[in-house]
C-alpha positions in Angstrom: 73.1 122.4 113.3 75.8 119.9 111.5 74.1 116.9 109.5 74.4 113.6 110.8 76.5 111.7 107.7 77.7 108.8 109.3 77.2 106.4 112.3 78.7 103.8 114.3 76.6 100.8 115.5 78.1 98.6 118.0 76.8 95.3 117.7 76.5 93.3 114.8 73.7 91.0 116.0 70.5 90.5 114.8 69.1 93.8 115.9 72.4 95.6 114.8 72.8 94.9 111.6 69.3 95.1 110.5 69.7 98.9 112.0 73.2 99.4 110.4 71.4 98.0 107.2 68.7 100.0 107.1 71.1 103.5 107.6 73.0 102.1 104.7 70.0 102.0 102.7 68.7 106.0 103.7 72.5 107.0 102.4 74.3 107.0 105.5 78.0 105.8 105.9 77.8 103.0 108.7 80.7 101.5 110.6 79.4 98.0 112.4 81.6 97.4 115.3 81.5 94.0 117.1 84.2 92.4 119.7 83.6 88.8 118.1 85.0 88.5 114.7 82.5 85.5 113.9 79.2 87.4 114.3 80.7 90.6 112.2 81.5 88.6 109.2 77.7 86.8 109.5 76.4 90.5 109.7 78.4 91.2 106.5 76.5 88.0 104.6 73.4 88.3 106.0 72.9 92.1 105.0 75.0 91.1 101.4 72.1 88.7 100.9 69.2 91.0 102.0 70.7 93.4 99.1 70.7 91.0 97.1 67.4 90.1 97.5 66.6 93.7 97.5 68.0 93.9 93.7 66.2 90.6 92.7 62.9 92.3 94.0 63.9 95.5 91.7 63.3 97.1 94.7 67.0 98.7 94.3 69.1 99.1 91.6 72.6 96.8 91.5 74.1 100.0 91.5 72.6 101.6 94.6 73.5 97.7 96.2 76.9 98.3 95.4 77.2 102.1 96.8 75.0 100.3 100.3 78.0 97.5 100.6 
């Protein structure tokens, strides 16, 4: 059976990146896919501010923030 390394979530709304965000976080290389270009770039700050707040909680290193983004 192959191991499942990366995956592709289309939708970068509220339920999609919070799912993309969280398969970032268990070490899997995510693609977030959205038609409107507006929403994917709000995806991209909303989950760069949950890492950071991740960080400031010491809940992750910067580091392991870095390797997530």
């Amino acid at each position: 059976m192959r191991k499942i390394n990366k995956i592709i979530m289309a939708g970068a709304g509220r339920m999609g990146y919070l799912i993309a965000e969280i398969a970032a976080k268990k070490g899997f290389e995510v693609i977030l896919y959205n038609r409107g270009e507006e929403t994917l770039n709000k995806a991209k700050k909303l989950i760069e501010l949950d890492i950071e707040q991740s960080i400031i909680k010491e809940e992750i290193s910067r580091e392991e923030g870095n390797t997530i983004l």
